[in-house]
Structures are given as C-alpha cells and as structure tokens.
PALOMAR-317542 format. One line per 10 residues: number of its first residue (from 1); for each residue x, y, z of N, C-alpha, C. Coordinates in pm, 1 decimal. Layout:
! PALOMAR-317542
NUM) X Y Z X Y Z X Y Z  ... .
***
This chain:
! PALOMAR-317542
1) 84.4 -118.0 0.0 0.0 0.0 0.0 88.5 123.8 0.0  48.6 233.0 -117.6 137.3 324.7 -87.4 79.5 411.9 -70.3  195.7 479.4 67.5 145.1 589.7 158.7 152.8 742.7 46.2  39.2 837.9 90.0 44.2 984.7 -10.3 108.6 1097.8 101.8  100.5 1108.8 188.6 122.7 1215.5 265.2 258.3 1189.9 252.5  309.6 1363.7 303.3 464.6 1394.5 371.6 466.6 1248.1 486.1  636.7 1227.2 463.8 684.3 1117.7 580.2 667.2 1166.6 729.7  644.0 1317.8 728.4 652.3 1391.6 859.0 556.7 1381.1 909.8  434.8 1353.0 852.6 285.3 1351.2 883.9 264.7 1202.3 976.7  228.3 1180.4 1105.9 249.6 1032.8 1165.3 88.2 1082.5 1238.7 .
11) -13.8 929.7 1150.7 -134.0 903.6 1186.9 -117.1 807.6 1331.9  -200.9 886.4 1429.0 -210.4 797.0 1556.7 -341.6 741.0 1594.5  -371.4 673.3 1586.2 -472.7 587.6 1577.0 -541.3 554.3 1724.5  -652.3 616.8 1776.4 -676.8 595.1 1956.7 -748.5 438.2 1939.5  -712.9 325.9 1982.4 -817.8 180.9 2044.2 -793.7 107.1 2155.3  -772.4 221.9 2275.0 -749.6 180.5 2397.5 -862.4 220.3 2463.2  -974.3 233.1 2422.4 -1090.4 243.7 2580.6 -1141.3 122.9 2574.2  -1213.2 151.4 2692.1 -1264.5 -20.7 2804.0 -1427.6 -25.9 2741.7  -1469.4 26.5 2675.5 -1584.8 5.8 2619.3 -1665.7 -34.9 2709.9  -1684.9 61.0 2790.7 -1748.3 8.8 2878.7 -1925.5 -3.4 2849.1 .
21) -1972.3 91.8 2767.7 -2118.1 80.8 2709.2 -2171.2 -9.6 2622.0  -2045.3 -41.2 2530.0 -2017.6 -200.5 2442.0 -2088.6 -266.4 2515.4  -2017.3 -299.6 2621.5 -2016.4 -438.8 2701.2 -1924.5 -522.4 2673.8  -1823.3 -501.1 2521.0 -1772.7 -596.0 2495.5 -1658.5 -488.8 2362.1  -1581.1 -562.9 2368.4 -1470.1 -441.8 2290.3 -1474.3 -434.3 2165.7  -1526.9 -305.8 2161.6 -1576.2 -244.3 2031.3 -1457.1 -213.3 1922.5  -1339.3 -210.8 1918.5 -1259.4 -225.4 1855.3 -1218.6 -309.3 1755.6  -1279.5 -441.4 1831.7 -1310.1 -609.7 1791.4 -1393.1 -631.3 1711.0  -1455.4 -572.2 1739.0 -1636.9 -577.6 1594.5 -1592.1 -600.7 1491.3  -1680.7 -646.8 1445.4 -1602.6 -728.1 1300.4 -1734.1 -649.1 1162.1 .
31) -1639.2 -584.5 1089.8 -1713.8 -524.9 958.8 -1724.1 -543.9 851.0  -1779.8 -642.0 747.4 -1773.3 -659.2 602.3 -1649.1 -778.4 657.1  -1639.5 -833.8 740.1 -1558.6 -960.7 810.3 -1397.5 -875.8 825.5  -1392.2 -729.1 872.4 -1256.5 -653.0 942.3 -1311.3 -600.1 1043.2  -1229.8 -636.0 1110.0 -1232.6 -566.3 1285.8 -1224.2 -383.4 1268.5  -1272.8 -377.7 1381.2 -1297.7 -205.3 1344.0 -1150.3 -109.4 1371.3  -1099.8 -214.4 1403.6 -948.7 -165.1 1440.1 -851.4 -152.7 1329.1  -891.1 -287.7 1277.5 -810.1 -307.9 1183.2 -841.4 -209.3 1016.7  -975.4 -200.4 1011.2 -1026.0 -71.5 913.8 -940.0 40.2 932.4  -984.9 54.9 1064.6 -894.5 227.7 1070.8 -795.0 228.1 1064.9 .
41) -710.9 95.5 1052.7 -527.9 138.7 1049.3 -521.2 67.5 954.2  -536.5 12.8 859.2 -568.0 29.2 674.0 -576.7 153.2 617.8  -685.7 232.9 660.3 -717.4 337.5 597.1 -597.8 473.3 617.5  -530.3 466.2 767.3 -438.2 533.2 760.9 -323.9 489.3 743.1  -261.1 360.2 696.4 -164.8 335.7 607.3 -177.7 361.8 465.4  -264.3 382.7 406.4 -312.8 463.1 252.5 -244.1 610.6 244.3  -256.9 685.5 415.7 -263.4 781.7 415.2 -101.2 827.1 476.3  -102.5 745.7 579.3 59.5 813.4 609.6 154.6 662.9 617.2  293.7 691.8 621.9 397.7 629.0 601.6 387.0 544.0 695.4  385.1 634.2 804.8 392.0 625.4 934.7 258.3 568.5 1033.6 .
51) 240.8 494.9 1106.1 105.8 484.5 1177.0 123.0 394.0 1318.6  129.9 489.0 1446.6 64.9 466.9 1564.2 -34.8 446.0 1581.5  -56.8 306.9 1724.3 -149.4 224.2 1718.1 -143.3 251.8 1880.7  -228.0 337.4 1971.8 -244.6 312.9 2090.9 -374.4 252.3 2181.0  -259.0 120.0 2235.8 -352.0 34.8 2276.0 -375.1 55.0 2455.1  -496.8 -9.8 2522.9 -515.4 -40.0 2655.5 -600.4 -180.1 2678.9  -735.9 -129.0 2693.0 -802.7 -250.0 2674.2 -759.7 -339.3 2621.5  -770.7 -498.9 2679.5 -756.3 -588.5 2578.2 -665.8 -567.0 2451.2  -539.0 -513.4 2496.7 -432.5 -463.7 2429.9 -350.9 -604.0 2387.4  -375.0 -686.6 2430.5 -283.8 -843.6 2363.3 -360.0 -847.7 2240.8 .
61) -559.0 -900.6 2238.3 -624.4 -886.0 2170.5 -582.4 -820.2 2029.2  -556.3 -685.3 2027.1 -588.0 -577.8 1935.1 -442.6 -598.6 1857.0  -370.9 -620.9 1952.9 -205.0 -599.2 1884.2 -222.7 -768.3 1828.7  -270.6 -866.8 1856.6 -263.3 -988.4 1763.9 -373.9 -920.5 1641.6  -460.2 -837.3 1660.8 -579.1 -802.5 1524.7 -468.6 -759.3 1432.5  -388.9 -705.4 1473.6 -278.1 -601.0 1404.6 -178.2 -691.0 1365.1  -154.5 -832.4 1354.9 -30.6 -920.1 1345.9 -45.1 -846.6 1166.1  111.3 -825.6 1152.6 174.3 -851.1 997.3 145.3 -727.2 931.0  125.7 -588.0 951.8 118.3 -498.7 996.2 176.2 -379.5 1000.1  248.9 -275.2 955.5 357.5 -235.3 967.4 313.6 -107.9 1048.1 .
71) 303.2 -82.1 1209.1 232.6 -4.2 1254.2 340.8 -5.0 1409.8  293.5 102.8 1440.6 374.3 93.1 1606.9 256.4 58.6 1689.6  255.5 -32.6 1761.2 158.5 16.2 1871.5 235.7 34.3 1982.8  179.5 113.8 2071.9 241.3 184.2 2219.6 82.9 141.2 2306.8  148.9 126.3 2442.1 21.5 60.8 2537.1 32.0 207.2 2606.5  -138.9 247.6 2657.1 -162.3 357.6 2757.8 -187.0 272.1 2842.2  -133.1 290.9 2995.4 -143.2 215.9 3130.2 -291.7 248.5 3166.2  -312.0 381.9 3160.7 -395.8 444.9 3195.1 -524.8 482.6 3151.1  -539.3 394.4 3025.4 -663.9 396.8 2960.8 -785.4 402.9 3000.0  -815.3 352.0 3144.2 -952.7 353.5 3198.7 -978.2 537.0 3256.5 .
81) -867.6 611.7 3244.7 -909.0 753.7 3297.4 -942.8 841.8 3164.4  -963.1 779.7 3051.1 -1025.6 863.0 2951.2 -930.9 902.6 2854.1  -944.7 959.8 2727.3 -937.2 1017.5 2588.9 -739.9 1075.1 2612.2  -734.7 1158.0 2695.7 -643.8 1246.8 2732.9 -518.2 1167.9 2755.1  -488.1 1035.2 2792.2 -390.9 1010.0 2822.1 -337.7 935.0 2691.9  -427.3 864.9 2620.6 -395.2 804.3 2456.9 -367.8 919.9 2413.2  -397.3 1057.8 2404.1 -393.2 1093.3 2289.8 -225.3 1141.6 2312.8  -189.6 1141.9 2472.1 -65.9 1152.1 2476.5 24.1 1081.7 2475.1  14.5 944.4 2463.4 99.9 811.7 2462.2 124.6 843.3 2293.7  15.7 883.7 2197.3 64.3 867.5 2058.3 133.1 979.6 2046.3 .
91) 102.5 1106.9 2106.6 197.0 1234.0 2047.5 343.2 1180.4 2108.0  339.4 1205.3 2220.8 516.0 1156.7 2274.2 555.2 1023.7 2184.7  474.4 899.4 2113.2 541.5 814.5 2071.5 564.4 889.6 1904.4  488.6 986.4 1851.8 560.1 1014.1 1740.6 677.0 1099.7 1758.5  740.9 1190.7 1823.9 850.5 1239.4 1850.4 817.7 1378.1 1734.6  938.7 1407.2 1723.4 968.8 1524.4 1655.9 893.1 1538.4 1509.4  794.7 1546.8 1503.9 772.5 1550.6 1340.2 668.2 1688.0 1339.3  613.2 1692.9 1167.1 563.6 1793.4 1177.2 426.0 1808.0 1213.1  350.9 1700.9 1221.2 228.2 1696.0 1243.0 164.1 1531.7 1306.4  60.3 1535.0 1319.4 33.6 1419.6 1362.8 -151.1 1443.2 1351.1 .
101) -168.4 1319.1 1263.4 -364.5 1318.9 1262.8 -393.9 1210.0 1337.1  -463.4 1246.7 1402.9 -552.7 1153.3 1507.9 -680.4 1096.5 1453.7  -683.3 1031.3 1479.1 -806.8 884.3 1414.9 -864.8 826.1 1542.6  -969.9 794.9 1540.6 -1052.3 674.2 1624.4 -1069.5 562.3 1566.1  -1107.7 435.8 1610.8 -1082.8 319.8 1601.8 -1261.9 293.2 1580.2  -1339.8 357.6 1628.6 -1455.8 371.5 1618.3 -1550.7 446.4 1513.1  -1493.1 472.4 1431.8 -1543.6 541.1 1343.3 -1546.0 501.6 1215.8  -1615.5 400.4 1197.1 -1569.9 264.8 1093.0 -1641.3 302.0 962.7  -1721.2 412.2 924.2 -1762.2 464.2 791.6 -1611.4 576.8 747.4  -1539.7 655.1 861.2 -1445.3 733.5 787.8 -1354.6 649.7 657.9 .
111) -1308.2 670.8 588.4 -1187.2 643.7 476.1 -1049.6 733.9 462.8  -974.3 629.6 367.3 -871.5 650.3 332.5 -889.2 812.8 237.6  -991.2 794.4 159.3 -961.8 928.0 94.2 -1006.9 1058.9 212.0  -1094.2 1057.7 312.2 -1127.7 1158.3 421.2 -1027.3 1177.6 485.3  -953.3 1088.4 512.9 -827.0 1086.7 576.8 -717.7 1217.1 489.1  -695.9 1180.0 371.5 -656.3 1278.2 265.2 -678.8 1345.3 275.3  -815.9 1402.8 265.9 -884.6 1548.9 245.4 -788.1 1638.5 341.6  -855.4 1545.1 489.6 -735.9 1644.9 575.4 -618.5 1690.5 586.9  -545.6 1572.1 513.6 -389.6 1568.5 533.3 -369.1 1676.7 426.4  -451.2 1680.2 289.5 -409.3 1779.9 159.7 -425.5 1925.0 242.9 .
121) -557.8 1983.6 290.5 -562.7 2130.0 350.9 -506.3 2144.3 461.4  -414.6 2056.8 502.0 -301.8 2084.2 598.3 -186.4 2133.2 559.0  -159.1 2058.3 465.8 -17.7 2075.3 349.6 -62.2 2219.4 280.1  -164.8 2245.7 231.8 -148.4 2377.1 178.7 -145.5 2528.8 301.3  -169.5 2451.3 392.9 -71.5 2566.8 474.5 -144.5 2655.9 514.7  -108.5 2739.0 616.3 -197.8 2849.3 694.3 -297.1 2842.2 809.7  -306.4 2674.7 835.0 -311.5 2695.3 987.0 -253.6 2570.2 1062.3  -311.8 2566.2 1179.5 -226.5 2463.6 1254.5 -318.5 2341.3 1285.2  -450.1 2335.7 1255.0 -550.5 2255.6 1285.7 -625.2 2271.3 1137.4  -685.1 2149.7 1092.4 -767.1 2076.2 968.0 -884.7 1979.6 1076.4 .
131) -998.4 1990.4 1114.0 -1029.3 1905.6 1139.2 -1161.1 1901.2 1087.7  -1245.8 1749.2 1109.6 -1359.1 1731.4 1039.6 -1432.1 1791.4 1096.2  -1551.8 1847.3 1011.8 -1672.9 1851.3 1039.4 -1801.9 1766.8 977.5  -1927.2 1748.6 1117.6 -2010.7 1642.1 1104.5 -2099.0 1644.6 1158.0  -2270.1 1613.8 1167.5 -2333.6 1617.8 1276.8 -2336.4 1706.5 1324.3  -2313.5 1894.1 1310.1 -2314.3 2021.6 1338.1 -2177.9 2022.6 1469.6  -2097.1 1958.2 1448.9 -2019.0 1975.2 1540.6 -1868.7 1967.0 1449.9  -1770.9 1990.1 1510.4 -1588.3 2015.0 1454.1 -1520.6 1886.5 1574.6  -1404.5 1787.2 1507.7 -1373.1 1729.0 1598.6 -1276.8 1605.5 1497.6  -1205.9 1519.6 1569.5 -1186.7 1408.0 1480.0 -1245.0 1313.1 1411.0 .
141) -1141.7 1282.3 1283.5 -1021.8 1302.0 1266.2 -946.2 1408.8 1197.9  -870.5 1460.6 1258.9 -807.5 1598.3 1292.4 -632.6 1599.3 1236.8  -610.8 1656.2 1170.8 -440.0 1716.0 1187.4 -399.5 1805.1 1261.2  -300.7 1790.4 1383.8 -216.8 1906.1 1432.1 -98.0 1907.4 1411.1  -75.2 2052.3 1387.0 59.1 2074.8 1365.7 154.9 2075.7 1507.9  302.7 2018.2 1505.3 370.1 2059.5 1614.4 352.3 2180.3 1695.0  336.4 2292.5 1707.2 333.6 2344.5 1751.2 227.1 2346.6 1870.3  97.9 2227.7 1825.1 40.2 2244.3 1927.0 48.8 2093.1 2036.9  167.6 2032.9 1991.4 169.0 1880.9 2064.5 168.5 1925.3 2213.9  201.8 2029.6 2256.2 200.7 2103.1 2432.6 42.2 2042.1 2462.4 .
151) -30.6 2114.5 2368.9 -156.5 2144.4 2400.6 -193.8 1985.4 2436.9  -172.6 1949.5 2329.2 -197.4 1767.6 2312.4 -178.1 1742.1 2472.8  -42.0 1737.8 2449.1 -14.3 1655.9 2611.8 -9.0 1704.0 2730.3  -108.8 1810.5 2734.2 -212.3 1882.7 2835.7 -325.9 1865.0 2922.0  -371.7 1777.3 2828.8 -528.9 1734.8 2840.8 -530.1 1625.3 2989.6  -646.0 1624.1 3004.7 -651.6 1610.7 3156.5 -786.6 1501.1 3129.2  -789.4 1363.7 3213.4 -922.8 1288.8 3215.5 -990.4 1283.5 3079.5  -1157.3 1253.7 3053.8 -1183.8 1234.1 2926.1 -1185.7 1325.4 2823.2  -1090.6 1445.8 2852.4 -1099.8 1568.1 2754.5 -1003.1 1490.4 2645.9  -1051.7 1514.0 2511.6 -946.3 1428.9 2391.3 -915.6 1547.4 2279.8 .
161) -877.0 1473.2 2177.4 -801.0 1606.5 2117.1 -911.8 1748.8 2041.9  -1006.6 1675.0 2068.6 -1169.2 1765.4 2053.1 -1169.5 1892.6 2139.8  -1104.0 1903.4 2230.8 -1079.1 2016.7 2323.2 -961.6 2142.9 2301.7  -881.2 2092.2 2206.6 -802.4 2147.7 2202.6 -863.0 2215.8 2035.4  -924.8 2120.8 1981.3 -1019.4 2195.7 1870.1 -1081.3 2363.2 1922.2  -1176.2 2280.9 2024.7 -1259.2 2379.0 2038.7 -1168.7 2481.9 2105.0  -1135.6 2473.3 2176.6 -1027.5 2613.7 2255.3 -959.6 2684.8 2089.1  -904.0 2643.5 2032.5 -828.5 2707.9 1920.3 -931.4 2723.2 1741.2  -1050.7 2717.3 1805.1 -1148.7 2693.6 1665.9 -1072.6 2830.3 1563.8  -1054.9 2953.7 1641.8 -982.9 3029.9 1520.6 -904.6 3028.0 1445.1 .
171) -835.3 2883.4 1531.5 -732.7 2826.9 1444.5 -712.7 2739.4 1356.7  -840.3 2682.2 1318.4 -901.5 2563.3 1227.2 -946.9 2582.9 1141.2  -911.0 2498.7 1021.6 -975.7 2491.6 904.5 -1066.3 2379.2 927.7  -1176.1 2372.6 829.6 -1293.0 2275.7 851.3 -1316.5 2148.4 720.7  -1335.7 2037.8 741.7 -1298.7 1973.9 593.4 -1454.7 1914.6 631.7  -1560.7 1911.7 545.1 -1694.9 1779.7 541.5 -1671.1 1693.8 573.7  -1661.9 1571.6 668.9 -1668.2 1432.2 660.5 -1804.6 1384.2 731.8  -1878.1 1371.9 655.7 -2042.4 1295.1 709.8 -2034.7 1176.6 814.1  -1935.4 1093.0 676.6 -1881.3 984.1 751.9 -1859.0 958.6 944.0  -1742.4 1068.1 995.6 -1733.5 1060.6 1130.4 -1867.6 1089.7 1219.0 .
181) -1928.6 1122.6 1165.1 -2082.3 1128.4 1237.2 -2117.8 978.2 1300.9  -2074.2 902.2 1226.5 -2113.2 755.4 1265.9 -2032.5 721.4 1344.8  -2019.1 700.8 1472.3 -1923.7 629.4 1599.8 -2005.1 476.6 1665.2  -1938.3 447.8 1719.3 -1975.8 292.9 1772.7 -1937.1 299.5 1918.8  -2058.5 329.1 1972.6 -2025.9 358.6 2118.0 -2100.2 232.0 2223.7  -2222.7 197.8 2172.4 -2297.5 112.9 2264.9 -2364.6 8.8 2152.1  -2482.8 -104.7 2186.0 -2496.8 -187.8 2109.8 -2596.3 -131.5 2019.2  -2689.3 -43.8 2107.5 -2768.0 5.2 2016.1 -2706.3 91.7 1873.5  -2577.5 153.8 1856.7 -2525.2 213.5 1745.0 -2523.3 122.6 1661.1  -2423.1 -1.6 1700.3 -2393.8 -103.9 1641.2 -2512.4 -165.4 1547.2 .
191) -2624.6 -173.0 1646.7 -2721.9 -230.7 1517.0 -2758.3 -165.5 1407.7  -2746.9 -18.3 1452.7 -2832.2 104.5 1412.1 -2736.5 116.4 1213.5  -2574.3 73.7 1285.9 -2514.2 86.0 1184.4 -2517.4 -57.3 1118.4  -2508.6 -161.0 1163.7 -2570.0 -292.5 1061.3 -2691.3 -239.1 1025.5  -2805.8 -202.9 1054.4 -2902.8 -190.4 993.2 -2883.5 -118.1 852.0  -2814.9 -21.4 868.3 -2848.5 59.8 748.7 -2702.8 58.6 656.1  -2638.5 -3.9 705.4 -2547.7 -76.7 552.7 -2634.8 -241.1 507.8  -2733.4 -293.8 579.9 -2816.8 -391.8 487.8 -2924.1 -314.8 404.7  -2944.7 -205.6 433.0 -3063.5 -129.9 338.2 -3035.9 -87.8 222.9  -3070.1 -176.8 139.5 -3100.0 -159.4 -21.1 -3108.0 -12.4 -74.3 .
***
C-alpha cells in the first residue's frame, strides 16, 4: 500500500478504551468480516507512512488483530481515565515531526480518501488545525501541527483532542466528513449501523 502524505505527517490511531457501554470491545467488531481496528489502520496506512497504534483494553487482543502490519503500537497504562492520556501516549510516541492526525478506532464509515482530504488542507498551509466537520459539530479526525503537541499533552481525564479543537477553533480549518458522524459507542449504534449498511 502506498502511503500519499509527507513522511513527517504520523497518523495515531486511539483503540485503547474499556468500552465500557459495548459491554464488549468495540474495537473487535467485526465489519464486512474486518475488525474495526483493523479498518482504521488500513485506511491510515493509505494515508501516512507512518502509523501509531495506541492500545489499553484488551491490548494483547488488538495488537494480535494487528499481526503482519507495519504499525507501532504503544500501550496507555492508563486507559480507563479517559481520551487524554492516549492521545498523549501517541503524540510523545511520534517524537519530533511535523504533524500528527488523530483517528478513532470507532469510526468505521471514515476512509482513506477523508483521511486525505485532511492531510491535503493541511499541506497547503496556513493553519495549525484541519479538522472534520459532522453532525453540526468540529472534531476528529483531525491534523495538528507541532506546535500544538504542548496542548496535546495537556489534556486532563476524558478531555481528547476535541478540546483542544474547540479552545483554538480560530485556528481551524474545517474539511466535510459525514462519515465521522457515525461512531460505535454502545450496542444500540452497532445495530443502528448494521441496519443501514443492509438497506438496499
């Protein structure tokens, strides 16, 4: 698969929560017969060279979903205290680069080309944040530029990189993705979203 973005660009991928509304780890769900984990870090190997994989939950699990693979995964200890501490296990594990897009593991309608969209009006330059919009709201999956990895690894409990959106919205460009509207949070989504990929 070949990657389109700058090598500097490193997709971090969040599938460390305890799913606790699941009941059962939603990461694991199996789609068109691919795990929902494994979708989203397909789609951002299309997109960057590079791709962090931060795990917690059932982190043996996810990293065997991931066998053969060419991906980092890094474990958050701390995964049961919310959004904020993954999103800092992936910024500190990408190191020095110029940017870094954040992905959910749950968001199993986004794609490889949405993924793009963002990464292209990042590259053309002029601000420090690209993130989607969906569902009347701004949020991931998102590009930040270095400059704001501080901010990143700031965040405190279930605040995720959605916070650092909203605090800096003047600083964002906005890209359509319908797609992220669809998340997989409890069982009722889950059906809600089998239901309507069987509808004719």
């Amino acid at each position: 698969m070949t990657a389109q973005a700058a090598p500097e660009i490193v997709c971090v991928v969040l599938a460390a929560g305890p799913s606790r509304r699941m009941g059962r780890p939603k990461v694991l769900l199996r789609l068109s017969g691919m795990s929902l984990v494994r979708r989203a870090v397909e789609a951002a190997r299309s997109v960057c060279r590079r791709v962090i994989v931060v795990v917690g939950a059932e982190a043996e699990r996810v990293r065997r979903e991931l066998d053969g693979l060419d991906v980092e995964v890094v474990y958050n200890p701390r995964y049961a205290e919310g959004l904020s501490g993954s999103v800092r296990r992936g910024v500190e594990a990408a190191g020095s680069v110029q940017a870094v897009l954040v992905t959910l593991a749950d968001q199993p309608l986004v794609t490889a080309d949405d993924l793009r969209r963002l990464v292209a009006e990042y590259e053309a330059g002029g601000v420090p944040i690209v993130a989607a919009s969906y569902g009347g709201t701004v949020g991931v999956p998102a590009v930040f530029d270095r400059s704001l990895f501080g901010e990143l690894c700031a965040l405190h409990g279930d605040a995720g990189a959605k916070a650092v959106i909203e605090a800096r919205r003047s600083d964002c460009r906005v890209v359509p993705i319908p797609a992220a509207s669809t998340d997989v949070d409890t069982p009722g989504d889950w059906e809600r979203l089998l239901s309507s990929l069987a509808d004719p």
